[in-house]
C-alpha positions in Angstrom: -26.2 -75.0 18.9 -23.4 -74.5 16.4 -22.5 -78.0 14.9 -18.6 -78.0 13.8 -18.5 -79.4 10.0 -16.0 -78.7 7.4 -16.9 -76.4 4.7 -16.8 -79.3 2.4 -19.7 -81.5 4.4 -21.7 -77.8 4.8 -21.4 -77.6 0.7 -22.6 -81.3 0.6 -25.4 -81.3 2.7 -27.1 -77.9 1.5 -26.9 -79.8 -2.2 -28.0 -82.4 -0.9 -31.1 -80.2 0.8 -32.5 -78.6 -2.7 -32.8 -82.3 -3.7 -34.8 -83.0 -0.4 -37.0 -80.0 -0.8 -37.9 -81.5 -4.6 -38.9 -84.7 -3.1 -41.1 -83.0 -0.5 -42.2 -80.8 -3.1 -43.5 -83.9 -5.0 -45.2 -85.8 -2.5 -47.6 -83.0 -1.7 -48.1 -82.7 -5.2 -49.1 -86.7 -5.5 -51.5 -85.9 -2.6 -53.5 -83.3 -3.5 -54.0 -84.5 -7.2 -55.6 -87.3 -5.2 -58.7 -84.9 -4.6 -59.3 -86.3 -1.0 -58.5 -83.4 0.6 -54.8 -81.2 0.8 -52.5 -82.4 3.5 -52.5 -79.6 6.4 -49.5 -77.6 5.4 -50.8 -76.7 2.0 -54.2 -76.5 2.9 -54.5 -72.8 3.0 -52.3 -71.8 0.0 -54.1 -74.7 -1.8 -57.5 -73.5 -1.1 -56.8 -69.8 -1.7 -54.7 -70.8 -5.5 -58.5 -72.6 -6.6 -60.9 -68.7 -5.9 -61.7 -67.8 -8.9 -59.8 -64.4 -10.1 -56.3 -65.4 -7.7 -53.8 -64.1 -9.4 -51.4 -66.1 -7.4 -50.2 -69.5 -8.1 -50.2 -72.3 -5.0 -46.3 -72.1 -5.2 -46.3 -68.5 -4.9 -49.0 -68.6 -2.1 -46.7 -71.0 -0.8 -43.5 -68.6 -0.9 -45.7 -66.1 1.3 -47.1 -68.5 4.2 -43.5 -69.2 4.6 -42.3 -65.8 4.7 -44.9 -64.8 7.1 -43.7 -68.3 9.3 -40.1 -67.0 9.3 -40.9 -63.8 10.5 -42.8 -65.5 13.4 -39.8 -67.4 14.2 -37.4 -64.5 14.5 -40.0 -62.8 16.8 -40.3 -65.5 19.2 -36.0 -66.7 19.2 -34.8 -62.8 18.5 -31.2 -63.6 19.5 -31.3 -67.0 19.6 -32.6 -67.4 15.5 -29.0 -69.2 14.1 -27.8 -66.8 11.5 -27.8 -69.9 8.9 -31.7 -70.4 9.0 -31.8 -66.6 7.6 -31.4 -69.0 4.7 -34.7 -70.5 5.2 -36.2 -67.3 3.1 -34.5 -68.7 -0.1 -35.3 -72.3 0.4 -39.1 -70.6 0.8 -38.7 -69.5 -3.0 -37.4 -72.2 -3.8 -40.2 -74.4 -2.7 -42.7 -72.5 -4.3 -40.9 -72.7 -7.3 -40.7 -76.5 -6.9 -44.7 -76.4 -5.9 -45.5 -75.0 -9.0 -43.3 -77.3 -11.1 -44.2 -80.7 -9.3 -48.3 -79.6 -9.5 -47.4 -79.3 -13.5 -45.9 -82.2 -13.6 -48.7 -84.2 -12.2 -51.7 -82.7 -13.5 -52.0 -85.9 -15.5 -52.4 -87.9 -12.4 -55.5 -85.7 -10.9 -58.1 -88.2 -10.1 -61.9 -87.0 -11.1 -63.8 -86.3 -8.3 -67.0 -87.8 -10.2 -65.2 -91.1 -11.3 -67.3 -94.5 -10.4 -67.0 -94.6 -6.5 -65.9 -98.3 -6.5 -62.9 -97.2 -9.1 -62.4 -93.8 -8.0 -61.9 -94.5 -4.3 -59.0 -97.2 -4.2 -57.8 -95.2 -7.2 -57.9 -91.9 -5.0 -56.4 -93.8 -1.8 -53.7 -95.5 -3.3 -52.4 -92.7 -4.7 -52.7 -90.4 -1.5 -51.0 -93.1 0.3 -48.2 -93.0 -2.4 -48.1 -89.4 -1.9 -48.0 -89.2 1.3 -45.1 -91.8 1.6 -42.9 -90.1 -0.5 -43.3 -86.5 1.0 -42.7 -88.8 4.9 -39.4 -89.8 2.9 -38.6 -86.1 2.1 -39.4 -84.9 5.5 -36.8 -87.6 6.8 -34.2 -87.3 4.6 -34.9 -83.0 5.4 -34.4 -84.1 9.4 -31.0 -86.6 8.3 -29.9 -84.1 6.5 -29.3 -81.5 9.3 -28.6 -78.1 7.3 -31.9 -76.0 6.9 -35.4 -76.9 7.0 -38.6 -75.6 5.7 -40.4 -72.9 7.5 -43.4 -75.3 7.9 -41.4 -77.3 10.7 -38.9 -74.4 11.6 -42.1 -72.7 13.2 -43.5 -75.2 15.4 -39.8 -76.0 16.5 -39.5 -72.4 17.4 -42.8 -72.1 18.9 -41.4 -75.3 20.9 -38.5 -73.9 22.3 -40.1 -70.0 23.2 -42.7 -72.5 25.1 -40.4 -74.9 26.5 -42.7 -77.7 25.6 -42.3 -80.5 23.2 -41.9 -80.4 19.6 -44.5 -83.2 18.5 -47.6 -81.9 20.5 -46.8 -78.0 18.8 -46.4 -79.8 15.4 -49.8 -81.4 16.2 -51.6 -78.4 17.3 -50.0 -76.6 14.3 -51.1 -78.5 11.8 -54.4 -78.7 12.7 -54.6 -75.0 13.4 -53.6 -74.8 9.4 -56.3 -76.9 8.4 -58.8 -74.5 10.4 -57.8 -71.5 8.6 -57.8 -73.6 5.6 -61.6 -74.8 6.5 -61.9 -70.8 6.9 -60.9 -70.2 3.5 -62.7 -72.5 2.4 -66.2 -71.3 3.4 -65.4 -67.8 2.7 -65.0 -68.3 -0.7 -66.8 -71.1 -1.9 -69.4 -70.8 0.7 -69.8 -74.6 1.5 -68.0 -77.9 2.2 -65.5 -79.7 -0.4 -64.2 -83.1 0.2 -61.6 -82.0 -2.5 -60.3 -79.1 -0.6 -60.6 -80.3 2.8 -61.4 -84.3 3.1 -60.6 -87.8 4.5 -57.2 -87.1 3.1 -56.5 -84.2 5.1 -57.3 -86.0 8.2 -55.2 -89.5 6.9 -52.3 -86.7 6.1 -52.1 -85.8 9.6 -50.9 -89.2 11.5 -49.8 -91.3 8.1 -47.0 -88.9 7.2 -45.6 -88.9 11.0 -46.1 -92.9 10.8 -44.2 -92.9 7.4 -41.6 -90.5 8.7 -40.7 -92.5 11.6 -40.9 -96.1 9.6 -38.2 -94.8 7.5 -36.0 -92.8 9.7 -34.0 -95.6 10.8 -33.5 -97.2 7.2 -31.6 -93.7 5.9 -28.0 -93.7 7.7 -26.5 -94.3 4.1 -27.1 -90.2 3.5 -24.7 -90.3 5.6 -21.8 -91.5 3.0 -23.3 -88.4 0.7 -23.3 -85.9 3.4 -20.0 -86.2 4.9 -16.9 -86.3 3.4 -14.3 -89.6 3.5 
């Protein structure tokens, strides 16, 4: 569907989206330096930065699972594939670049995995959570903002519409195909279970982010006064 905007609101609201993508960014950052576990959508380029010889970053790794995504997407809308989300290959780099720079910036916050259980665990939680809230306040300000989105949701809502069926059950079975291929990785490579890579956090990711997302959806409207002009 082409939406009718001035140039002027376009210009503001892609801005406005490289901001979002940092905040996204961020949050999946907090939550993996948790160390209960990767939330689903960076489970696989996660696990795959940690094997021992990758010459790949995560954000890198990153750049490629959304490539790959995109090309999925243009497969299954051919025609229908708007022209703008061609875009969505940039904003790919650009996350990765953002992945690499919010992992940096929060390496200090990386919670031991051997740390006293009875400090370690509210420690680990509490931070997850925190994570986790601020990447559900990316995601809806990514939704409010209406210009481009990350592959990661772009391919389920794509899958969505070549299906006809809704968007939230695809998302579902989306993200918890990711974390199978992720729980594939994982024993390829390391050859056994780790709570770090693949954990109670993963599974907490799953509903608490769509919880979070939908808590503060309604409480955003003011974007509006940044993302359209007086």
């Amino acid at each position: 569907m082409n939406i009718k905007r001035s140039k002027e609101e376009w210009t503001r609201r892609y801005i406005s989206f490289i901001a979002i993508l940092f905040i996204i960014a961020f949050g999946t950052s907090l939550s993996i330096r948790a160390n209960l576990g990767s939330s689903p959508i960076s489970a696989p380029p996660y696990i795959l930065s940690l094997i021992p010889g990758m010459n790949l970053t995560m954000g890198q790794l990153t750049i490629c699972m959304h490539v790959f995504f995109i090309s999925i997407q243009m497969l299954l809308l051919r025609k229908d594939f708007e022209k703008r989300q061609y875009a969505q290959i940039l904003v790919s780099f650009l996350f990765g670049f953002y992945t690499d720079l919010t992992m940096w910036m929060t390496g200090f916050l990386q919670i031991p995995f051997d740390m006293n259980p009875m400090i370690g665990y509210p420690l680990r939680l509490i931070e997850l959570l925190i994570g986790g809230a601020v990447l559900a306040f990316g995601i809806a300000c990514e939704v409010r903002c209406d210009s481009l989105m990350l592959a990661g949701e772009g391919l389920p809502l794509a899958i969505s519409r070549f299906l006809k069926c809704d968007f939230g059950k695809v998302k579902i079975c989306s993200d918890t195909s990711l974390v199978l291929i992720g729980t594939i990785f994982m024993f390829i490579y390391f050859g056994e279970w780790s709570w770090k890579l693949i954990g109670v956090g993963t599974l907490i990711s799953m509903f608490y982010v769509g919880i979070m997302v939908r808590v503060f959806s309604p409480h955003i409207a003011w974007l509006d006064k940044i993302f359209i002009p007086k």
